[in-house]
SETOR-54100 format. One record per atom (N, C-alpha, C, CB): x, y, z. Coordinates in steps of 0.1 Angstrom, whole numbers, plus 5000, padded with zeros to 4 digits. Each point is the difference from the previous one (the first is absolute). Glycine has a CB too. Example, Ala and Ser with C-alpha at 12.3 -4.5 7.8 and 13.67 -1.06 7.14 Angstrom:
// SETOR-54100
513249435078499150125000500950125000498149885012501550234981500950115000499250115008501249944978
***
This chain:
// SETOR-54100
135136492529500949914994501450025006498650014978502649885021501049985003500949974994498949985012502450044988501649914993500449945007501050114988499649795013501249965012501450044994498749765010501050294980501650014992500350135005499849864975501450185026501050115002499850124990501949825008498550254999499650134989500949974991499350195013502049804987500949974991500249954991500450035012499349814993499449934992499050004987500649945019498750124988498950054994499850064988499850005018501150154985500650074989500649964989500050095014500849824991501249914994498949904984502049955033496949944974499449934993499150104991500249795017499150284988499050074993500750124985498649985029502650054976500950114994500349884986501350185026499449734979500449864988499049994995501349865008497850104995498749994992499950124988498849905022501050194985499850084993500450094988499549945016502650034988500750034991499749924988501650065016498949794989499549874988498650054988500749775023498650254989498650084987500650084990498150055017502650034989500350144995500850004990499650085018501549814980501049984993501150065000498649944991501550145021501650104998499850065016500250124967501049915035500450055014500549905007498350165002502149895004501249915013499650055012502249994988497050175017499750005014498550054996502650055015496749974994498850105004500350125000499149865013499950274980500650125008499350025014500550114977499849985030499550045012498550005002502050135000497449904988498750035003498849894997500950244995500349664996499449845001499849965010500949934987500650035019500049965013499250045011501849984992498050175006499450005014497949974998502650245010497449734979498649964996499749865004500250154980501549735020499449875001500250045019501049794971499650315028500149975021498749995006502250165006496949964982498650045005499649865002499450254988500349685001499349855001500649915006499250034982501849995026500249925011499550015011501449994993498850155012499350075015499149984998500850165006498249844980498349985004499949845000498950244985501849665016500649865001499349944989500349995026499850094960499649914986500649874999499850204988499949675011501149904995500650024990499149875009502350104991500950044994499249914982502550035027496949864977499549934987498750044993501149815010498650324998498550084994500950094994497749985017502750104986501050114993500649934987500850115023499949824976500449894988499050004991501249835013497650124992499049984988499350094999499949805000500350355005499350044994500950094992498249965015502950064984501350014994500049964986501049965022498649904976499749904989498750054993501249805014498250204995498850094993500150134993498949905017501750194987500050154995501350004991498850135022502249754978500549984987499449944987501650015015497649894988499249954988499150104998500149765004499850365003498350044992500850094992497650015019503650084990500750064989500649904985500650185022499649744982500449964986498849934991502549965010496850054995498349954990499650104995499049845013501250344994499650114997501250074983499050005034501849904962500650064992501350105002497949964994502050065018501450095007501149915009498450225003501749674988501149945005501450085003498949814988501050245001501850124997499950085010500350044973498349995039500350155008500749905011497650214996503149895014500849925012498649945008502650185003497849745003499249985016500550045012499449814991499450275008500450105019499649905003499850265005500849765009498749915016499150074999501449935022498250194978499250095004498849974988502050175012498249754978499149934991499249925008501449994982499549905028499149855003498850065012502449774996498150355009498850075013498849954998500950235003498349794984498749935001499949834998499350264991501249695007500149875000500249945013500650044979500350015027500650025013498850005008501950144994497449985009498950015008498849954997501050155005499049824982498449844999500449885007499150044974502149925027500349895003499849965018501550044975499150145029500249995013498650015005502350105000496949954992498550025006499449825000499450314988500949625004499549924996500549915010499650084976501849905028500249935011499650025013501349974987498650175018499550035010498149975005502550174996497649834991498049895004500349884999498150134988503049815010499949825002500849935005499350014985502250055017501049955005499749945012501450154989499849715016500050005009501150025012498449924986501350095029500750045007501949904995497350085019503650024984499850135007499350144996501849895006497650084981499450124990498449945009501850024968498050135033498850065005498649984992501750165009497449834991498950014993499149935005501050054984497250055013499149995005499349844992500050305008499449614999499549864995498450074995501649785021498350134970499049964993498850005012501549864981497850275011499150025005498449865005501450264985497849755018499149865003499349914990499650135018501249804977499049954986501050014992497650085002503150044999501150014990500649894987500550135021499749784991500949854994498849944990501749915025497550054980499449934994499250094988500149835020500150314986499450014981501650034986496850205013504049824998501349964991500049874992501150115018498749754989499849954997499249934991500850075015497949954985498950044989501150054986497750105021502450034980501150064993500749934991500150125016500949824991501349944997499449844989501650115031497249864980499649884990498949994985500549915025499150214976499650064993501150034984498450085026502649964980501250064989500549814995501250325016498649614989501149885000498849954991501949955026496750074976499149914991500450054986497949965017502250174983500150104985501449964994498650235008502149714997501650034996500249854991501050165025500249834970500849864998501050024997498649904995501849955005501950035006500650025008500150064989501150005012500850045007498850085013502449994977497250135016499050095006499349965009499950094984499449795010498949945008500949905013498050004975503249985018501149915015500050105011501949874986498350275010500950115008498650015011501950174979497149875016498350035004499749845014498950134964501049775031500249875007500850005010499549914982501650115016501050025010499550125011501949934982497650165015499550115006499149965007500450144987498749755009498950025007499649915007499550134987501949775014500549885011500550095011500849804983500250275016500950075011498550075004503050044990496150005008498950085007499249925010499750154980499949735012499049925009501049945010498049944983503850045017500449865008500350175015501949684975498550405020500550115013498850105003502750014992496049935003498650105004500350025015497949914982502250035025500550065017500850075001499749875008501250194980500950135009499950094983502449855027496950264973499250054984501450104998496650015003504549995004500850104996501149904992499650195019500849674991500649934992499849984991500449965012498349994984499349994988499950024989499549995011500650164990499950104988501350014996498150135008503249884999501550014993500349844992501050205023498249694984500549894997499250014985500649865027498050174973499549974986500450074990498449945009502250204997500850064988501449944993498850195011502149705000501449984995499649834994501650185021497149794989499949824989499550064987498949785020500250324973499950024989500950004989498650075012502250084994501449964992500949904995499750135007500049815006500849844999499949944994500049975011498750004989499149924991499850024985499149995020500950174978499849974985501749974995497450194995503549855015501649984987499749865000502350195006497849735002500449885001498749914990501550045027497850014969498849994991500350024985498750075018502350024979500350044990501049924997499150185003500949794979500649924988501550045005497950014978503249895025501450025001500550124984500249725016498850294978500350134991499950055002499849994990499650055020499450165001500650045016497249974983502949955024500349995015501450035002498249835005502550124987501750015004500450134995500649754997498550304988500550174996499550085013499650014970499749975033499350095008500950045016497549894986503249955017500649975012501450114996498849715006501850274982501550024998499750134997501249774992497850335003499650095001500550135011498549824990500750065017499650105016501549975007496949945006503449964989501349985011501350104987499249665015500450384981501350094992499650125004500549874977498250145027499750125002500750035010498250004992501349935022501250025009501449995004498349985001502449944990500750025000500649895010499450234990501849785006501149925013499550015014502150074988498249845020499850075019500850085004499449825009502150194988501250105004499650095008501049984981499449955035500049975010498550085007503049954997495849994994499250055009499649845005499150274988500249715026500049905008499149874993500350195019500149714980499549914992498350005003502649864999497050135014498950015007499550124990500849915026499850204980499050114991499650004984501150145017500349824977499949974986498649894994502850045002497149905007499249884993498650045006502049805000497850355010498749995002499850114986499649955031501050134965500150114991499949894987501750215015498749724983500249884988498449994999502749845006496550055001498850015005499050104997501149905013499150184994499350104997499850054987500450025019500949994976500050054982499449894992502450135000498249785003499049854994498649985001501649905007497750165004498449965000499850174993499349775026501150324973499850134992499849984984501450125018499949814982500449944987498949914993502350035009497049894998499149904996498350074997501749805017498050304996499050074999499850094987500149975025500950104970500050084992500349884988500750245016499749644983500149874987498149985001503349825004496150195005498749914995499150105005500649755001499550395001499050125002499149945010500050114976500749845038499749985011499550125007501549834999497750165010499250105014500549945010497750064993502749995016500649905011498850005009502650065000497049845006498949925006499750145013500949674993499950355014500250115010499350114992502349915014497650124973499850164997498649994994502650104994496349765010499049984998498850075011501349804987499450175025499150085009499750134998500849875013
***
């Protein structure tokens, strides 16, 4: 896996993030910081770290220990499912081995399988999935990232302007302002928290974690 972003940068967006979770501080200490440097060098995207960030703060606050602080040193396992999880699907510049022979199409199977059982929104997100499979079956890596982000897509934009806009203004408070992280980067991090945000609204599988 890869960043194109700067270490600094880096630090800078991930550290904001994280304060904003956290609700208090003004810097990182030392031993933060040199945790988000680690997930740079190993070239995590700066927008997998985010959500999984988002993640190990919702589980703590579903767990009842809202009142304990949030270390970074909490989101590590969240952190590293995520990074495992991209590194079997991502695509370049992120590395990962393709779908083994048949793979697709019993994904496939899979995916349309879940979309017959579903309705709603769910059954949009599932459909969407299993369009992006059959139109990019010639390249099974594209494939598999695309069916995971049309799903998400698909179910917000499926969902009742009731339920879709809390969910939107949500995620976007979660993160918080852009203050001065790169509009580009912000909006892939935005994204990303958004289709997290949706999977965890309709107890989504992401199409990729079917294989």
């Amino acid at each position: 896996m890869s960043t194109d972003v700067s270490r600094g940068a880096y630090v800078d967006a991930v550290g904001s993030h994280f304060l904003r979770l956290r609700g208090g501080g003004l810097t990182l200490s030392p031993v933060d910081a040199d945790r988000i440097r680690a997930w740079h060098d190993r070239g995590l995207p700066m927008e997998l770290v985010c959500a999984g960030l988002d993640a190990a703060h919702k589980a703590l606050r579903d767990s009842g220990r809202a009142r304990r602080p949030f270390h970074l040193r909490f989101a590590d396992r969240w952190v590293e499912e995520l990074a495992a999880s991209w590194e079997r699907r991502s695509l370049p510049p992120f590395e990962s081995p393709r779908p083994r022979e048949g793979g697709l199409e019993r994904l496939l199977r899979a995916v349309r399988e879940k979309e017959a059982a579903s309705e709603g929104p769910c059954r949009a997100g599932w459909s969407a999935a299993a369009h992006a499979l059959r139109r990019l079956a010639d390249d099974p890596a594209a494939a598999l990232v695309e069916a995971d982000v049309a799903q998400a897509h698909a179910y917000l934009l499926a969902l009742p302007p009731a339920d879709r806009l809390p969910l939107v203004r949500r995620t976007m408070e979660t993160l918080g302002g852009r203050r001065g992280v790169p509009r580009r980067t912000f909006r892939a991090m935005l994204r990303a928290s958004l289709h997290a945000a949706a999977r965890r609204h309709g107890n989504l599988v992401q199409p990729s974690d079917l294989l």
